[in-house]
PAMI-371902 format. One record per residue (C-alpha): residue number from 1; x, y, z. Coordinates in Angstrom, 2 decimals, always signed. Each point is the difference from the previous one (the first is absolute). Example, Ala and Ser with C-alpha at 12.3 -4.5 7.8 and 13.67 -1.06 7.14 Angstrom:
% PAMI-371902
R   i      xx      yy      zz
R   1  +12.30   -4.50   +7.80
R   2   +1.37   +3.44   -0.66
***
This chain:
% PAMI-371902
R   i      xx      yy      zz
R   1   +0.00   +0.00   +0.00
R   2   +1.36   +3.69   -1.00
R   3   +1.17   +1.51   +3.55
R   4   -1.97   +2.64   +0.41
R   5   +0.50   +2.86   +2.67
R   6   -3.32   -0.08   +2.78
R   7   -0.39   +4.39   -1.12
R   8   -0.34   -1.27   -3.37
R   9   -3.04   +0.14   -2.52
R  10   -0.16   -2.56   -2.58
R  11   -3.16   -0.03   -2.31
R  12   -1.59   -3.16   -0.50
R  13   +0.33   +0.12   -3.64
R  14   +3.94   +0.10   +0.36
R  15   +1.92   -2.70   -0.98
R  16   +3.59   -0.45   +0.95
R  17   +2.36   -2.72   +0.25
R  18   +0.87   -1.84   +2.91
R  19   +3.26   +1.55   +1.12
R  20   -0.96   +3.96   -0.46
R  21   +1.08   +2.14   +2.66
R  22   -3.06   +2.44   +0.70
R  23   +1.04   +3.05   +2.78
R  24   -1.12   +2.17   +2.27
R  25   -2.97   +1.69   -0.70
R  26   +0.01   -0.84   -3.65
R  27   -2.92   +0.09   -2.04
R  28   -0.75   -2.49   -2.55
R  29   -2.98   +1.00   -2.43
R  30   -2.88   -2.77   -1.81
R  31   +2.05   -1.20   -3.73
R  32   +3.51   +0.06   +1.29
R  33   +2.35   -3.15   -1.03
R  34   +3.47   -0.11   +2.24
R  35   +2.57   -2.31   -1.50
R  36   +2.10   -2.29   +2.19
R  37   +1.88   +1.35   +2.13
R  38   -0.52   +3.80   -0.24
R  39   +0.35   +2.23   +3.16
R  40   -2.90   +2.94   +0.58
R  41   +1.61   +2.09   +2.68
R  42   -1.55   +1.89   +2.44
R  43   -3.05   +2.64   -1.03
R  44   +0.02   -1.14   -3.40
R  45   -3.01   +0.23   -1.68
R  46   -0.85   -1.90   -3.22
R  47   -3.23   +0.37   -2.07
R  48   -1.09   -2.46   -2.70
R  49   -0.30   -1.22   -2.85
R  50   +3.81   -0.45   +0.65
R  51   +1.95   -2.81   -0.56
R  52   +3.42   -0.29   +1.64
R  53   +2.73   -2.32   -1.23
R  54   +2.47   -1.96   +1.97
R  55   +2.60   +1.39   +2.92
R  56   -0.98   +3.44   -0.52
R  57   +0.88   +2.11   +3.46
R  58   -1.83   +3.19   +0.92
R  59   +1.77   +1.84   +3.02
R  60   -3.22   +1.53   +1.26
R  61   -2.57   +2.91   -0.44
R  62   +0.12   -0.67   -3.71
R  63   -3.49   +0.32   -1.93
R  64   -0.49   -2.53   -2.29
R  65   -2.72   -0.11   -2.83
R  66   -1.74   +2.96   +0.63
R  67   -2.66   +1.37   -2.37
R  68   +1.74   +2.57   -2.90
R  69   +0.19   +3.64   +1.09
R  70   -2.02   +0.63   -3.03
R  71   -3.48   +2.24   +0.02
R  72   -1.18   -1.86   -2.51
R  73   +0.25   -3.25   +1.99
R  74   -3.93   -1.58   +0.85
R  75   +1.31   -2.80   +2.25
R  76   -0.12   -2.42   -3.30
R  77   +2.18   -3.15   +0.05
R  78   +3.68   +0.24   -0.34
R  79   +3.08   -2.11   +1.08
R  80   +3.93   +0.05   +1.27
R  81   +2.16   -2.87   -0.74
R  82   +3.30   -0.11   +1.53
R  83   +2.83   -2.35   -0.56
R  84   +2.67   -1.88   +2.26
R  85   +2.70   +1.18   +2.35
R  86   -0.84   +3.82   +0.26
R  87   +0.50   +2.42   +2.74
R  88   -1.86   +2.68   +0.93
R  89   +1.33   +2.41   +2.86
R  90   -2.17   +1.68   +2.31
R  91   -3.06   +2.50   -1.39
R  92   +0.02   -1.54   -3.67
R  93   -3.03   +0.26   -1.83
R  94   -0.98   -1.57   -3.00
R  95   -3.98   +0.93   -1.78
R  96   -1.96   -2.94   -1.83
R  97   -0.51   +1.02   -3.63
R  98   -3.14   +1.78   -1.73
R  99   -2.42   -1.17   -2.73
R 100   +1.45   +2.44   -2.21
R 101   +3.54   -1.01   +0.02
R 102   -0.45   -3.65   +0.02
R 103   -1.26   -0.97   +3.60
R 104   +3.08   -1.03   +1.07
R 105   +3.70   +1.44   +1.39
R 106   +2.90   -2.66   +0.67
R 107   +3.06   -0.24   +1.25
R 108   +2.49   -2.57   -0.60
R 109   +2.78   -1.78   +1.95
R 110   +3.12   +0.63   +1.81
R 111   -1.20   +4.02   +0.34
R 112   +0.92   +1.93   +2.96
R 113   -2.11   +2.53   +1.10
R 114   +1.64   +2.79   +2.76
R 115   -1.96   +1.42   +2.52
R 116   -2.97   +2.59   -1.72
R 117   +0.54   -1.23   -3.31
R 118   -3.82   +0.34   -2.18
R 119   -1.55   -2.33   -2.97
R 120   -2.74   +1.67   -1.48
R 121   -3.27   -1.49   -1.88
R 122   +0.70   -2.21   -3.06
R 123   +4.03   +0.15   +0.03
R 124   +2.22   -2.98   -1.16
R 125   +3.01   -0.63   +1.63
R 126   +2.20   -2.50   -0.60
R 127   +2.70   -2.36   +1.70
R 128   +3.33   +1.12   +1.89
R 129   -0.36   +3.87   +0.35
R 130   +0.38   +2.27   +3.14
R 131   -1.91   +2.80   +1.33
R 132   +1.57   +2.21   +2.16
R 133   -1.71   +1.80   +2.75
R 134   -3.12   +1.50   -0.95
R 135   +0.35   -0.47   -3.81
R 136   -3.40   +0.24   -1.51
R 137   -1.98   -1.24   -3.33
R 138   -2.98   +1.81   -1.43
R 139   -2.49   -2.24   -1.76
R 140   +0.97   -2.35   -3.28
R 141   +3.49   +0.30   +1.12
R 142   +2.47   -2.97   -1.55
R 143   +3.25   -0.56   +1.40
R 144   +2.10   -2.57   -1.64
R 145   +2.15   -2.82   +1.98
R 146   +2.97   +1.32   +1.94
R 147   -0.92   +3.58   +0.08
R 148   +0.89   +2.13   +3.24
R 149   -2.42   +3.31   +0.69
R 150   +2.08   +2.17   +1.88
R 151   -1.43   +1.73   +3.51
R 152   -2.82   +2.69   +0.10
R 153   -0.49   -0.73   -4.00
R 154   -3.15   +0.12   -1.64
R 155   -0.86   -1.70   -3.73
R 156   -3.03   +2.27   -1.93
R 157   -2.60   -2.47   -1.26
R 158   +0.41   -2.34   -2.90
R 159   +3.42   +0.45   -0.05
R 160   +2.75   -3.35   -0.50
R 161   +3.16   -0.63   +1.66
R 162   +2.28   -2.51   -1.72
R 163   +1.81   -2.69   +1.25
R 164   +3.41   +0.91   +2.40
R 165   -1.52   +3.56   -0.57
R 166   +1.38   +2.32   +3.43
R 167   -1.77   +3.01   +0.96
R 168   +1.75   +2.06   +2.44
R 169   -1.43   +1.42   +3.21
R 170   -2.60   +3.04   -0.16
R 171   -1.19   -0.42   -3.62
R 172   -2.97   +0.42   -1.67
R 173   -0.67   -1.99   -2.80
R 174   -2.24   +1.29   -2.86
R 175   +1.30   -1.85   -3.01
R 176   +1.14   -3.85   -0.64
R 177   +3.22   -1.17   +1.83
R 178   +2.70   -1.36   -2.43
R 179   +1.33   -3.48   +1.19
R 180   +3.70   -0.78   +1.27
R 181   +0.19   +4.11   +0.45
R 182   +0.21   +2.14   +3.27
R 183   -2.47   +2.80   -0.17
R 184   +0.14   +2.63   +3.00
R 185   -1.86   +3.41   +0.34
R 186   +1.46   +2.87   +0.03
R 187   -2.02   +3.20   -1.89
R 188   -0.84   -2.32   -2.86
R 189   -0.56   -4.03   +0.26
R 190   +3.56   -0.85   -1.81
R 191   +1.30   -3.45   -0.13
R 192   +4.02   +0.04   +0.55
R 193   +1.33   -3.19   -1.65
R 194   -0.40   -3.22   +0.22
R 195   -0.14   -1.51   +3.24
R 196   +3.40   -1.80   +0.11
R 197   +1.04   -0.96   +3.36
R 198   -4.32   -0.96   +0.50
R 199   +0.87   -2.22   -2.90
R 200   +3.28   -1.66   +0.82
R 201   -1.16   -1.17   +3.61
R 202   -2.58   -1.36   -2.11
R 203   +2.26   -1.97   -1.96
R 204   -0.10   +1.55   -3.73
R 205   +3.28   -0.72   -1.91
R 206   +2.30   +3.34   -0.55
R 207   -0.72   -0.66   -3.22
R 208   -4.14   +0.12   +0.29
R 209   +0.38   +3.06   +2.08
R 210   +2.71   +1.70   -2.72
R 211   -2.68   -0.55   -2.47
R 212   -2.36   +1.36   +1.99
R 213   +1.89   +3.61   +0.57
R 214   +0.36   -0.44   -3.79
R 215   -3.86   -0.60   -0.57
R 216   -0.63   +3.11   +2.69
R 217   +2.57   +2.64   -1.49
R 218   -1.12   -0.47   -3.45
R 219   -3.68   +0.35   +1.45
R 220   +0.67   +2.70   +2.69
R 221   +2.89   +2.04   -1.27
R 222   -0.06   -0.17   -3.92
R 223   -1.47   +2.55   -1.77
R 224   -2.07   -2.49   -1.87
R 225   -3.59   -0.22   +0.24
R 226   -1.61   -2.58   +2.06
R 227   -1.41   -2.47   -2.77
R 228   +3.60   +0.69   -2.18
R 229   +1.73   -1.15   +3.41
R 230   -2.00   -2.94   +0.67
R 231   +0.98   -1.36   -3.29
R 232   +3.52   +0.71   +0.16
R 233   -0.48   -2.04   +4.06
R 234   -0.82   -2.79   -2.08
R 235   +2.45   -0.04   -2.92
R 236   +2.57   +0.10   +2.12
R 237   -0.99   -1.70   +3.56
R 238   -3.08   -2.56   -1.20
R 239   +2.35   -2.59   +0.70
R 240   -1.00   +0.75   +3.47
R 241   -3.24   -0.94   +2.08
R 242   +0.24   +3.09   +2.70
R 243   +0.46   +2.78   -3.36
R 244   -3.23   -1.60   -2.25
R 245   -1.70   +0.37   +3.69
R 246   +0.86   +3.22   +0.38
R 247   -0.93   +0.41   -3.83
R 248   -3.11   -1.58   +0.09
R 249   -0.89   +2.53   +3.85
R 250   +0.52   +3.30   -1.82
R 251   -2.01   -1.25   -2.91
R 252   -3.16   -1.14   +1.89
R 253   +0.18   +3.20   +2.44
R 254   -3.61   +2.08   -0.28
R 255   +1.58   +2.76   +2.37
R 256   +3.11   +0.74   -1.17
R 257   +3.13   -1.05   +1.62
R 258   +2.21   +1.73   +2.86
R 259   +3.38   +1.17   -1.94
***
């Protein structure tokens, strides 16, 4: 049986596996699925329909599957799935999705949320990526795998982050992310090269992340225009996965991309 704390509330309609950890004074709402051995920590409240993967850890005080901050919410069914193995740090909240953008928001595995950190209604985000203290999502927000949103950083709606994108502290975001690229705020969202210490600890070859500070500087820093340098990325670099990603980001971006 799941050990639940005596303060706790557990709804009926709950189902969780055997060895979940349920704290103090947690709340656990009707439609809720807790893989094995997850840990809801103390004053943790978390509204269904959710479903909740395996070994996922919340510190306490989190709010999980809320209804959207969104007006034109009615109370109509909507879902969060989460994946395996996440953390999420104290005061994390994370909104079930709306009718218009889908009905559902997810979130991957292996993420680590810090302490304050916000999901919004209908957002997508993947596997492996960090948010620092109190980074926050707007609605139909994507982040790609192995992303890191940098503290007291906000993403506009609908915009993308690509994969090993890093966002530095105190940004706002109004435009797509490029991938493998540090972006940091300063008057103007500017990214400032590629990412290449993120990269190597990730394990990319020199040679991948050479390419890569090829791909950006003829993007970035040429004077060509953006469709002329996306061709000339993929003459020269298509032998390369990480460059036709990059490529194939810029080319399916509806907002413009941060340069």
């Amino acid at each position: 049986m799941p050990e639940i704390d005596s303060t706790a509330v557990v709804s009926s309609n709950a189902s969780l596996a055997p060895d979940v950890v349920v704290g103090v004074y947690a709340v656990i709402g009707a439609n809720v699925t807790i893989g094995s051995g997850s840990v809801i920590g103390p004053f943790t409240r978390v509204e269904g329909p959710t479903e909740i993967g395996e070994r996922n850890q919340f510190y306490g005080h989190a709010s999980i599957g809320g209804p959207p901050q969104d007006l034109k919410y009615k109370g109509e069914h909507t879902e969060l799935a989460i994946g395996n193995d996440n953390v999420f740090r104290e005061f994390v909240t994370i909104n079930r999705g709306t009718t218009g953008g889908g009905g559902k928001t997810t979130i991957g595995s292996d993420n680590f949320f810090m302490a304050y950190s916000h999901v919004a209604h209908d957002c997508h985000v993947g596997s492996s990526t960090v948010f620092a203290n109190s980074a926050t999502l707007a609605g139909h927000v994507e982040i790609a795998d192995f992303a890191t949103i940098g503290a007291f950083s906000a993403v506009h709606q609908f915009c993308r982050v690509g994969e090993h994108a890093f966002i530095g502290g105190g940004s706002m975001i109004t435009q797509d992310v490029l991938p493998y690229a540090k972006t940091v705020a300063s008057r103007d969202n500017r990214s400032y090269g590629i990412n290449t210490i993120g990269l190597e600890r990730k394990g990319f070859s020199k040679e991948t992340v050479d390419a890569l500070q090829r791909a950006y500087r003829i993007l970035v820093r040429s004077k060509l225009n953006v469709e002329a340098a996306l061709a000339k990325i993929e003459e020269e670099l298509g032998l390369f996965p990480e460059a036709r990603y990059l490529v194939e980001f810029v080319r399916e971006s509806k907002r413009g991309i941060i340069r």
